[in-house]
LOFI-358874 format. One line per field, with one value per residue: residue number from 0; chain; x, z, y of N, C-alpha, C in turn. Coordinates in steps of 0.05 Angstrom, whole numbers, plus 32768, in hexadecimal, padded with zeros to 4 digits. Atoms other than C-alpha are relative to their C-alpha. Example, Ala and Ser with C-alpha at 12.3 -4.5 7.8 and 13.67 -1.06 7.14 Angstrom:
BEGIN
k: 0;1
c: A;A
nc1: 8012;7FF0
nc3: 8000;7FFF
nc2: 7FE8;7FE8
cac1: 80F6;8111
cac3: 809C;808F
cac2: 7FA6;7FEB
cc1: 8012;7FF1
cc3: 8000;800E
cc2: 8018;8016
This chain:
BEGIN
k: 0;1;2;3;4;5;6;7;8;9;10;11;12;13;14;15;16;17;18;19;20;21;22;23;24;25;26;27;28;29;30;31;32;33;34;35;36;37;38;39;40;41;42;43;44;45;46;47;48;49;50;51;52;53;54;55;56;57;58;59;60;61;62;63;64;65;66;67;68;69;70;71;72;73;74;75;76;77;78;79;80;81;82;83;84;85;86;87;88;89;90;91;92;93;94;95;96;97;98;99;100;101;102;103;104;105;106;107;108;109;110;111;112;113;114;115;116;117;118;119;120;121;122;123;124;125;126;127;128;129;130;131;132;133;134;135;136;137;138;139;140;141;142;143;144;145;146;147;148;149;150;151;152;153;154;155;156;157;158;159;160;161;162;163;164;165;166;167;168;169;170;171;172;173;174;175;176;177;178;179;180;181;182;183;184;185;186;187;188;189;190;191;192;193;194;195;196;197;198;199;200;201;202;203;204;205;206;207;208;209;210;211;212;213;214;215;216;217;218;219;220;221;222;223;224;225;226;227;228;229;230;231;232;233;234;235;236;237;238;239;240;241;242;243;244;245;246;247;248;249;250;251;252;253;254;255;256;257;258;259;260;261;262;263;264;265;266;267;268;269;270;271;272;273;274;275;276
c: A;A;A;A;A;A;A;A;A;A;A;A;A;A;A;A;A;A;A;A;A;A;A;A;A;A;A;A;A;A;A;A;A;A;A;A;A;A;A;A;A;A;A;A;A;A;A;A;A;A;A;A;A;A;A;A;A;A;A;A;A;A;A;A;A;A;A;A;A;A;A;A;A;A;A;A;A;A;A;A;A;A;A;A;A;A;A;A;A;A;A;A;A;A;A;A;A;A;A;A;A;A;A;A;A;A;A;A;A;A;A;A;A;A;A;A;A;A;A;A;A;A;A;A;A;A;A;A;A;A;A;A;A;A;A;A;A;A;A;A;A;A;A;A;A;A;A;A;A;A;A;A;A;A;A;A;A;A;A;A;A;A;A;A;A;A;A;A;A;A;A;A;A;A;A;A;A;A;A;A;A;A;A;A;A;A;A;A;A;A;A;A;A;A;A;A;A;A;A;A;A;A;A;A;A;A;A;A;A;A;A;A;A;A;A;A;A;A;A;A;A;A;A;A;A;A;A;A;A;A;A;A;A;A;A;A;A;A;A;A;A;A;A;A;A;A;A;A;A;A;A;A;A;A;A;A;A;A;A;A;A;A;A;A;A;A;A;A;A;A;A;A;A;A;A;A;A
nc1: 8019;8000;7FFE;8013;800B;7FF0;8008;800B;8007;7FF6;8008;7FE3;8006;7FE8;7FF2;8010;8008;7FFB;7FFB;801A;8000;7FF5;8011;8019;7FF3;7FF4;8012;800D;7FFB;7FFF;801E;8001;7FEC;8002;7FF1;7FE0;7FFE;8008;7FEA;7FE5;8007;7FF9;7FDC;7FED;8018;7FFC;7FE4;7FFB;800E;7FF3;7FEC;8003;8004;800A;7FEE;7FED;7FE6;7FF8;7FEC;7FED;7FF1;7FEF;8003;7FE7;7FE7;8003;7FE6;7FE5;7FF4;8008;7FEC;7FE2;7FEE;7FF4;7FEC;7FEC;7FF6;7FFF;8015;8018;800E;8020;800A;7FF8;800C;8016;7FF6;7FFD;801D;800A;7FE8;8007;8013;7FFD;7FF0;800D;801D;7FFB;7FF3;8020;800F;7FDF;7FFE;801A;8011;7FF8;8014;801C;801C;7FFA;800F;8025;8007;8016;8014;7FFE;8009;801B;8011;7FFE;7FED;7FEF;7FEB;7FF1;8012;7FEE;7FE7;8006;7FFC;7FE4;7FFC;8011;7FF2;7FE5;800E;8015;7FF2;7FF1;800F;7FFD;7FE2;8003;7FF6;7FDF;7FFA;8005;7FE9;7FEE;8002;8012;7FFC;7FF0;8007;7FF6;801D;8002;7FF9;800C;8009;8014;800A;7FE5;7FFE;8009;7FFE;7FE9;8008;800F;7FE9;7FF6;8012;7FF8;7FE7;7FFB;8013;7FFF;7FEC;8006;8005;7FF1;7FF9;8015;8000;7FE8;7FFC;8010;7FFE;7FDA;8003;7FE1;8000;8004;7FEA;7FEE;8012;7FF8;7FE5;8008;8006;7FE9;7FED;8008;8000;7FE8;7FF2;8013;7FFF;8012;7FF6;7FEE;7FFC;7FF3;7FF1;7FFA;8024;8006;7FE6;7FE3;8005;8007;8004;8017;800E;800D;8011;8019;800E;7FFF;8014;8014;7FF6;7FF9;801C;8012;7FF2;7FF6;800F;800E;7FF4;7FFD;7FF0;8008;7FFC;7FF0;801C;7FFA;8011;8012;7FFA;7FEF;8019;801E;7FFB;8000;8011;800D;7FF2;800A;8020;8007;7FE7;800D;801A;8005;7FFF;8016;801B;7FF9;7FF9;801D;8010;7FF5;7FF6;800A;7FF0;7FEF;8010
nc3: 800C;8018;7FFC;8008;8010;801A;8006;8003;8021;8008;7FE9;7FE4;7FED;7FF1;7FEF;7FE5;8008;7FFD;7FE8;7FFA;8009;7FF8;7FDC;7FFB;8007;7FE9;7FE9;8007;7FFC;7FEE;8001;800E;7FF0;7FED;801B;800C;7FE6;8005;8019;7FEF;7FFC;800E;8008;7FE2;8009;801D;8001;7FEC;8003;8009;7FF3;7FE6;7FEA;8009;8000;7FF1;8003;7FFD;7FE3;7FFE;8007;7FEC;7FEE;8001;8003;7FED;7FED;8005;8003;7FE5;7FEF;8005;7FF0;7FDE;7FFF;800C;7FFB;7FE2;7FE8;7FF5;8010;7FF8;8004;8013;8014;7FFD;800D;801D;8009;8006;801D;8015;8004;8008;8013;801A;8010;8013;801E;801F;8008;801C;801A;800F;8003;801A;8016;7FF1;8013;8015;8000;8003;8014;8012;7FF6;7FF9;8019;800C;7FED;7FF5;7FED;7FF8;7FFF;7FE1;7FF6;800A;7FEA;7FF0;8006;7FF7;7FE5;7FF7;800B;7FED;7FEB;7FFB;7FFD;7FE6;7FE4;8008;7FEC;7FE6;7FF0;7FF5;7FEE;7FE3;7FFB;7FF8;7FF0;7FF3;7FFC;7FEE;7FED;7FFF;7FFE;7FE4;7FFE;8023;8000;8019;800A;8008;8013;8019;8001;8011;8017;8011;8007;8010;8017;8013;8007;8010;8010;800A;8010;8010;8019;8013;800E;8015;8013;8010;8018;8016;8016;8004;7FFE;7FFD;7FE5;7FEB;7FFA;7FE3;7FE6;7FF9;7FFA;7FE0;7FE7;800D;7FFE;7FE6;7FF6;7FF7;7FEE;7FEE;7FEE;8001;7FF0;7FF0;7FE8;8004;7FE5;7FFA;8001;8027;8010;7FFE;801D;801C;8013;7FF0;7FFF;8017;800F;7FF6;8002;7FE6;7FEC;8007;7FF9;7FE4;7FF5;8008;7FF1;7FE2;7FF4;7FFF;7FF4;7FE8;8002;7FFA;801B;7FFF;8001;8016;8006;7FFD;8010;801E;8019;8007;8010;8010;8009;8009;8011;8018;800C;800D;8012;800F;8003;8014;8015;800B;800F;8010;8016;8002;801E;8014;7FF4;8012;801C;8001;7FF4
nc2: 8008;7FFD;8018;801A;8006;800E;801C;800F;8005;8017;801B;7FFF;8000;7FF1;800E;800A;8012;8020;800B;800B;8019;8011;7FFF;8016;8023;7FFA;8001;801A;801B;800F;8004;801B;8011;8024;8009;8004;8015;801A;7FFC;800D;8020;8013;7FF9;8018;801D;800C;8016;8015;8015;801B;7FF9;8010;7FEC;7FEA;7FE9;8003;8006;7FED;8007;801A;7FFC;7FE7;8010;800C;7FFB;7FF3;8011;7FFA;7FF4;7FF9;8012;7FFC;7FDD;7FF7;800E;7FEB;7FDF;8005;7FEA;8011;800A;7FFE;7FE0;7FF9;801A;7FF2;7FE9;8008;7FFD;7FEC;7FFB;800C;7FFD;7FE4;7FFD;8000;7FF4;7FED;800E;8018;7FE9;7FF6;800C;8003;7FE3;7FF3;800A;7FF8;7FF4;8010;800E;7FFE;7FE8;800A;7FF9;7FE7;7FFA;800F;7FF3;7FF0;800D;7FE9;8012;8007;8015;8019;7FF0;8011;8016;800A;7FFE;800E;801C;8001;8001;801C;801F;7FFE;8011;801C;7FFF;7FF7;8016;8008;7FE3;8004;801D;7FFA;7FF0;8019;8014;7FF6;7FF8;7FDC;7FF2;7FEA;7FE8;8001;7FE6;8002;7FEC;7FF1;800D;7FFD;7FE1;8003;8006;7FF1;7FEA;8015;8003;7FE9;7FFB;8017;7FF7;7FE3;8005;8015;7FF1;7FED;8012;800A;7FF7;800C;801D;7FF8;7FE6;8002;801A;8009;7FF9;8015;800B;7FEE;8002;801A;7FFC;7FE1;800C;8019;7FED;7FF5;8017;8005;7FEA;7FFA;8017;8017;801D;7FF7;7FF4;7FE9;8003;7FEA;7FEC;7FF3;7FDE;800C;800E;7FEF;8008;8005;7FEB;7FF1;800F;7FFE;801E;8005;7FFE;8016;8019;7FFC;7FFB;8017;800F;7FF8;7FF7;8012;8011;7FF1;7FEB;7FE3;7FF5;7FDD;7FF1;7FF3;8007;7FFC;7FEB;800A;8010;7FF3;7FEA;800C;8001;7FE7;7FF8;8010;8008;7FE2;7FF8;8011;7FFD;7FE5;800B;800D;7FEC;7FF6;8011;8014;8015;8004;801F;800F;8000;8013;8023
cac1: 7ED3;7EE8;7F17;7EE2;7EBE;7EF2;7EF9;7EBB;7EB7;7EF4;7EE0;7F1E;7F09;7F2C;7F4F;7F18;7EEE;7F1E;7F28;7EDA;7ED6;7F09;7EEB;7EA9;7ED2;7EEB;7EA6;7E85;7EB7;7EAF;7E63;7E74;7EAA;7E84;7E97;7ED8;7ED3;7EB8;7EE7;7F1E;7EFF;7EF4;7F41;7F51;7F15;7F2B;7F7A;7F76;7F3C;7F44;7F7C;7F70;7F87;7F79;7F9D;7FB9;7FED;8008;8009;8028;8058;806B;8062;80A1;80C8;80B8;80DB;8112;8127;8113;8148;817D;818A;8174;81AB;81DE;81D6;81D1;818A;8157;8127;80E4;80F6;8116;80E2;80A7;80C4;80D9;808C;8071;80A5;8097;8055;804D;8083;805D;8018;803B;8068;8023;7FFA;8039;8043;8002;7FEC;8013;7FDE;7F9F;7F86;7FAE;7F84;7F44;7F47;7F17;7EE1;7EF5;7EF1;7EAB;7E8E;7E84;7EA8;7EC7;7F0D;7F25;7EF3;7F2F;7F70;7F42;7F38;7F85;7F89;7F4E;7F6B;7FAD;7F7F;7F58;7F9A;7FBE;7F7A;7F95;7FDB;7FBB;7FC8;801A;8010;7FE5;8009;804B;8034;8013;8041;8080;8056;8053;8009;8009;802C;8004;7FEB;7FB0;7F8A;7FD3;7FDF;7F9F;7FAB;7FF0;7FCE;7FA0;7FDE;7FF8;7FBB;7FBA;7FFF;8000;7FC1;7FD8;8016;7FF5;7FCE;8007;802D;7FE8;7FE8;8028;802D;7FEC;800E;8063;805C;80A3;8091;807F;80C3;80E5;80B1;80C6;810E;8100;80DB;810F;8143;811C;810B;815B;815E;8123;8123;80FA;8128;8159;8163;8171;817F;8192;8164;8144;816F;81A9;819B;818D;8183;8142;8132;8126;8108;80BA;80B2;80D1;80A0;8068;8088;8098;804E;802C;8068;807F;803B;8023;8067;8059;808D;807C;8080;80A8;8086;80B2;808E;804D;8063;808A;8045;800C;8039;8046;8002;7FE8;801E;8011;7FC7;7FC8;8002;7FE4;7F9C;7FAB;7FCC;7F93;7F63;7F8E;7F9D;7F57;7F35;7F76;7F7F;7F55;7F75;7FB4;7F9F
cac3: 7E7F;7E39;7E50;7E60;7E32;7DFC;7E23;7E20;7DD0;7DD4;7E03;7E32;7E75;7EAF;7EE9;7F1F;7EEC;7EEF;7F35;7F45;7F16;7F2D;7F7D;7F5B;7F4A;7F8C;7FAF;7F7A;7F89;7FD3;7FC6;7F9E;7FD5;7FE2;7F86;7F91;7FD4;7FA4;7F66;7F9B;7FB4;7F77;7F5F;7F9E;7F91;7F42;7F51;7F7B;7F5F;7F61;7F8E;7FD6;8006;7FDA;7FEF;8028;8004;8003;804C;8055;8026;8051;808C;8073;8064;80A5;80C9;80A0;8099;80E6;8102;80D2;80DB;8122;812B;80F5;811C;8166;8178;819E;8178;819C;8193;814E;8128;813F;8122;80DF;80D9;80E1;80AE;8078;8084;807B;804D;8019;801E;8012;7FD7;7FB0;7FC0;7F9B;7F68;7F59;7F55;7F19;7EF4;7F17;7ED2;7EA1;7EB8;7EB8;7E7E;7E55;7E90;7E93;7E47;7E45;7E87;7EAF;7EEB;7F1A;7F14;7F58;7F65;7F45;7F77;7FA6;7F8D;7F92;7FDD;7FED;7FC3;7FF5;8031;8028;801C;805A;808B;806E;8090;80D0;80DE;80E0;8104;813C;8139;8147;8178;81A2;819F;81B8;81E6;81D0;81CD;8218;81FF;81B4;81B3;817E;817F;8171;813A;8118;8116;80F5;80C2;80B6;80A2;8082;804E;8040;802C;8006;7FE2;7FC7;7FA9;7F8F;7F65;7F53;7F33;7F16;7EF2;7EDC;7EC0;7E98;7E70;7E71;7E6F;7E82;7ECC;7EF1;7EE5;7F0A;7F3D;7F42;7F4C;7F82;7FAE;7F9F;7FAD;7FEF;8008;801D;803C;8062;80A4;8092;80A0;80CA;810A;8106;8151;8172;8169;8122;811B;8121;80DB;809F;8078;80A8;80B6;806B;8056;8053;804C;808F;80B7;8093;80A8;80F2;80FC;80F5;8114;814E;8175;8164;8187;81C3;81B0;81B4;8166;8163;8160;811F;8105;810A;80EE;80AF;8091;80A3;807A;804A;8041;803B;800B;7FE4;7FDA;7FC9;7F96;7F7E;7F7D;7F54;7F22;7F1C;7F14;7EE2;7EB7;7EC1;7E82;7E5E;7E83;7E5A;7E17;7E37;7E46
cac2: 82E4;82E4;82A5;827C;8289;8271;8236;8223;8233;8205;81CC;81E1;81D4;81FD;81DF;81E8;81BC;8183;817F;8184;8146;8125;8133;8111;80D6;80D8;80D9;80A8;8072;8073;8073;802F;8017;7FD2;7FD0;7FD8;7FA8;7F71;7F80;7F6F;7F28;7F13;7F26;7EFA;7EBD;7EB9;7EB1;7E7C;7E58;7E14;7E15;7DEB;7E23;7E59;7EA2;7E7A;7E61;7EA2;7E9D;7E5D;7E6E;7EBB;7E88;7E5C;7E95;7EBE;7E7A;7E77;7EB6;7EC4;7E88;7E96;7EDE;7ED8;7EA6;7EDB;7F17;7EF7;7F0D;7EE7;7EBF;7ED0;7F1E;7F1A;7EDC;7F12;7F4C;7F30;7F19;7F50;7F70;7F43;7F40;7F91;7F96;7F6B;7F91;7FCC;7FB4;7F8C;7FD1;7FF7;7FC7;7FB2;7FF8;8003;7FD4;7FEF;801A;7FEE;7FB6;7FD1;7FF4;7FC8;7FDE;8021;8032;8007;8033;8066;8049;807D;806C;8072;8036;8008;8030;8011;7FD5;7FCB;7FDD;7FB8;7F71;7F80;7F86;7F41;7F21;7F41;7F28;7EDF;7EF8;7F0B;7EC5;7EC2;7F08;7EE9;7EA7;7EC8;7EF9;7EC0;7E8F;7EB8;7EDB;7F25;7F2A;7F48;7F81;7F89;7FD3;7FC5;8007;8024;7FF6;7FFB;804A;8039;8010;8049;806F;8037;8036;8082;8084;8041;8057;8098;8079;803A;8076;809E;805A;8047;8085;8080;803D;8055;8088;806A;801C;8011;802C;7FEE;7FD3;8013;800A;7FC1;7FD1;8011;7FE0;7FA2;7FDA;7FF4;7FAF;7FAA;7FF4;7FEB;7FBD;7F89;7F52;7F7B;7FA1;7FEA;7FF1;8032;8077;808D;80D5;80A4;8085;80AF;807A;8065;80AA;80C4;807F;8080;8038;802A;805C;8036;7FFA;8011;8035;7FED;7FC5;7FE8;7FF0;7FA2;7F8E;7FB7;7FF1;803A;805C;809B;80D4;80EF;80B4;80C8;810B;80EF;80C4;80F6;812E;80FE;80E9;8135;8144;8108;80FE;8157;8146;8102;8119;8158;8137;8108;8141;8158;8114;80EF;80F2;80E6;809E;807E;8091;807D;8037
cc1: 8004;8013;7FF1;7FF1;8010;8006;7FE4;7FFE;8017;8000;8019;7FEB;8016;800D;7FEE;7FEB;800D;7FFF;7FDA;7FF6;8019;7FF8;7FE3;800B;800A;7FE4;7FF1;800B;7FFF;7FDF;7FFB;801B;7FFA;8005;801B;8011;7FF3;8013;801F;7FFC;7FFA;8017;8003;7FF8;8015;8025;8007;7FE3;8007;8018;7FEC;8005;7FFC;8011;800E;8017;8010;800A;8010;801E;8017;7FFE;801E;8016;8003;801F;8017;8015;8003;801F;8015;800C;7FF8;801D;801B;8002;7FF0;7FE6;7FED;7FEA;7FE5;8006;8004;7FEA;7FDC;8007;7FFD;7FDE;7FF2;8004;8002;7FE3;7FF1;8008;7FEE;7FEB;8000;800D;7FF0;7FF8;800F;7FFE;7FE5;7FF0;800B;7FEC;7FE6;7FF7;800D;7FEE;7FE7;8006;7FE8;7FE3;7FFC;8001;7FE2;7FEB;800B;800F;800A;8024;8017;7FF7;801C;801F;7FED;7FFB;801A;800E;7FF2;8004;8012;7FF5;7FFF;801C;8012;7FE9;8012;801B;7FFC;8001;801B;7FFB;7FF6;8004;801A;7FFC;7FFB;801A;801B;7FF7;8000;7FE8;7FFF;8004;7FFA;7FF1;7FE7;7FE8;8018;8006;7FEB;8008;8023;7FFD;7FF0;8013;800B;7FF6;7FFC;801B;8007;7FEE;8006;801F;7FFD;7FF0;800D;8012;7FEA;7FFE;8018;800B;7FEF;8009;8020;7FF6;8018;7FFB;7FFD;801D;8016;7FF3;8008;801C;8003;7FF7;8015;8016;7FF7;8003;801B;800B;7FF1;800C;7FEB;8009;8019;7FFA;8009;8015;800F;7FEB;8006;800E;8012;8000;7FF2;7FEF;7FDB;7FEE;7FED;7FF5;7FE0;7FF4;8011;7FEE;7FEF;8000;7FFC;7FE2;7FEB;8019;8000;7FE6;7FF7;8014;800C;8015;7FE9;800B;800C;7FF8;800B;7FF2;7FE7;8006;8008;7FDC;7FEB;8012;8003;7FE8;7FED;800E;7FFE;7FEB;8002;8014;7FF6;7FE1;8003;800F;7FF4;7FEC;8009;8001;7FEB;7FFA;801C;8008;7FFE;800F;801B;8006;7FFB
cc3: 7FE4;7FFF;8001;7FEE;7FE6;800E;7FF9;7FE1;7FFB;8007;800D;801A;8014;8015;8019;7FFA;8004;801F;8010;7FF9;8009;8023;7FEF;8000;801B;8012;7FF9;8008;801E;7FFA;7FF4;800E;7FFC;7FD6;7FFE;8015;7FE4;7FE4;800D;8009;7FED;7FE2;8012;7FFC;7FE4;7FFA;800B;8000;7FF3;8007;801E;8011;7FF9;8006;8010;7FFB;8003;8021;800C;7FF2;8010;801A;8003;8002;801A;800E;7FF5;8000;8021;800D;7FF0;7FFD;8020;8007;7FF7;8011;802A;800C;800E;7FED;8004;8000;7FDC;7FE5;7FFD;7FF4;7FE6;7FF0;7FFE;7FE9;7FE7;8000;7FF3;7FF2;7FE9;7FFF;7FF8;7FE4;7FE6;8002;7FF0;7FEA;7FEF;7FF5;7FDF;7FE6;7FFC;7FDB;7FE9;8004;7FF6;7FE8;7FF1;800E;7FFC;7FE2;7FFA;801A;8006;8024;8012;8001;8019;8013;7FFA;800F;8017;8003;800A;8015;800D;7FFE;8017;801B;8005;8004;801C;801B;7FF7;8017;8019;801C;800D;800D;801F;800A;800D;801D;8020;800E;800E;8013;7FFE;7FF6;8013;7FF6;7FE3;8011;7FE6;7FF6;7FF9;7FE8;7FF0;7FF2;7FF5;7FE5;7FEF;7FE5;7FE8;7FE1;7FF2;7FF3;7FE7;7FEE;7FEC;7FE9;7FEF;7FEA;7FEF;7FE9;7FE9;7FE7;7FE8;7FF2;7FEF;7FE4;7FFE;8012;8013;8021;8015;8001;800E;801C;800E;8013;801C;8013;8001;8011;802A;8022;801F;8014;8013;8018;8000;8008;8015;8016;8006;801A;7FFE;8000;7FE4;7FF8;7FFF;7FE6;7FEA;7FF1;800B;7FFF;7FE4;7FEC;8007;8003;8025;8012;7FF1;8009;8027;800F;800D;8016;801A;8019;800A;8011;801A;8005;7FFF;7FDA;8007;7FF5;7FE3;7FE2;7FEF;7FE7;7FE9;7FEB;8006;7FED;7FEA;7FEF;7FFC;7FE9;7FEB;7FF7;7FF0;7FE4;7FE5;7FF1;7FE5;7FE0;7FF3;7FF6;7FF0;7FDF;7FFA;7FE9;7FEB;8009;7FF0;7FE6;8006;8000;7FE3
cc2: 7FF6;7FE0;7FF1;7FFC;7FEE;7FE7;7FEE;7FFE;7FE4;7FE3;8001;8001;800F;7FEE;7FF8;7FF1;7FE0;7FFD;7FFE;7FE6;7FED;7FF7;7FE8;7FE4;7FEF;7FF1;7FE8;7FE8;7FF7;7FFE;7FE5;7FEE;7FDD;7FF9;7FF9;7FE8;7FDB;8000;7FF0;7FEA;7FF1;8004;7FEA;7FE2;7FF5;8000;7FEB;7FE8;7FED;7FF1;7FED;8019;801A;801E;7FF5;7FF5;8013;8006;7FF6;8006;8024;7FE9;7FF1;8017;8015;7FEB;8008;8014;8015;7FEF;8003;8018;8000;7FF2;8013;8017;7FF9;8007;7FE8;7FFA;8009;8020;8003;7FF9;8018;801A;8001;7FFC;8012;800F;7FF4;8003;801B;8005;7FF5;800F;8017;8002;7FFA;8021;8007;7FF6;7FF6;8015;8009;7FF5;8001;800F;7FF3;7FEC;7FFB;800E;7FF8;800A;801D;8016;7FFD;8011;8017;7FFF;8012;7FF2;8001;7FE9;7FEC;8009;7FEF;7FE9;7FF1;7FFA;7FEA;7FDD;7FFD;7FFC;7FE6;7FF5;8009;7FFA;7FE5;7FFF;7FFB;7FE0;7FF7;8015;7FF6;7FEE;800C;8009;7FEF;7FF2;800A;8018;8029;8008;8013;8020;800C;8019;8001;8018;8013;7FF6;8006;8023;7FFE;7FEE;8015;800F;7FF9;8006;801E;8002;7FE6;8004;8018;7FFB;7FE9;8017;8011;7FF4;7FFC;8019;8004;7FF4;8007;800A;7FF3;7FD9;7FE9;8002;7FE6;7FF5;800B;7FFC;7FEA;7FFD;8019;7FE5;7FE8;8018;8007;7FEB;8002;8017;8004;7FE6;7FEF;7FE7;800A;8017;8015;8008;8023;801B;800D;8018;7FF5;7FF4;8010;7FF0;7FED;8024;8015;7FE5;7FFC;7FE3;7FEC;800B;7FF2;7FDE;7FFE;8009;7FF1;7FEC;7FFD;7FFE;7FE2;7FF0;800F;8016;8016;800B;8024;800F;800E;7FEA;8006;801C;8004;7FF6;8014;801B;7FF0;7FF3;8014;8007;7FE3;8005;801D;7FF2;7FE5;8007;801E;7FF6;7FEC;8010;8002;7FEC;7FF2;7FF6;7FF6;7FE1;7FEC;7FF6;7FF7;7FDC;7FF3
């Protein structure tokens, strides 16, 4: 008793104070979802205004390098073009929206700061923002994805209520680390450029342009990477494979043990975000 009381003489707040406020912040920003849904379209509108195809260059441009890099490693490593050119797309395609979430996340409360000093804002409205920006521009994708799929014939065997349920997975797990960077870069400025270099670094150990081949306990370096199941959850299902069930088991622990681990150190750092910024 005599504790709280001296916090309150001191304005110390306890711990089940921050995390209640950080839960409202939590509940206000999905209560302002369609804010952080229009914060993200016009992020997307105002880079590309004035521009002729607008985000689709972005496609066009993963579009060229899908081919290229589809026919000249299929060709390097002997594989069939109509299993290998569908693969790779996918794999780039995925690969960047996790990469931008990631990296862009590190600028999510640096950005805003001028809003987020000047309001009351919940600031998990702008973590979604970042996901949501990645979203719009991966519908733009959904064109080399159903171009590919189509055109070498591997619609038939497209699993799409399996797939979206590997995107779900996708988005908790990509979400919880685009906030743990964002807070990060807030407070240590330098961080986006390790962040840069980790995914840059990852890119090459993941299979995005290559062919692991064989079974996942046979590869370490697959088995203890999280950016391959994120990769494989979303891949494997849309190109009529079966997802391994250690899979499944790797990103939903991963996304309980994040969000608790991310989220509590947001309750904890909240009001000081600002002042870092």
């Amino acid at each position: 008793m005599q504790s709280v009381q001296h916090m309150v003489r001191t304005g110390r707040r306890g711990p089940m104070h921050e995390f209640s406020m950080a839960f409202a912040d939590l509940r206000a920003s999905f209560e302002r979802i369609g804010l952080a849904w229009s914060l993200a379209w016009h992020d997307v509108v105002s880079r590309y205004r004035g521009s002729i195809l607008g985000p689709f260059w972005i496609t066009l441009s993963m579009g060229l390098m899908v081919a290229g890099i589809g026919f000249l490693y299929a060709n390097l490593f002997k594989v069939p073009v109509n299993e290998f050119i569908p693969y790779v797309a996918l794999g780039i395609v995925f690969w960047g929206m996790i990469a931008n979430v990631i990296l862009e996340g590190c600028q999510t409360f640096v950005q805003a700061s001028g809003i987020l000093s000047q309001t009351s804002l919940p600031m998990m409205t702008f973590v979604w923002r970042t996901v949501m920006r990645n979203v719009i521009n991966l519908l733009h994708h959904v064109v080399i994805i159903v171009g590919v799929l189509v055109f070498y014939d591997h619609w038939r065997q497209t699993n799409v209520p399996v797939g979206v349920v590997g995107v779900i997975l996708l988005l908790l797990n990509i979400s919880w680390m685009s906030l743990a960077v964002g807070m990060a870069s807030a407070r240590f400025r330098d961080i986006p450029q390790i962040v840069g270099s980790v995914i840059q670094f990852s890119m090459f150990m993941t299979p995005v342009f290559w062919l692991p081949g064989g079974r996942l306990v046979d590869h370490a370096v697959l088995l203890l990477n999280p950016f391959y199941h994120l990769l494989e959850v979303v891949r494997a299902p849309l190109l009529g494979q079966s997802v391994d069930t250690l899979t499944y088991v790797v990103l939903s622990v991963l996304a309980l043990v994040g969000w608790i681990a991310t989220f509590s150190t947001f309750a904890v750092i909240r009001r000081r975000i600002v002042h870092y910024l």
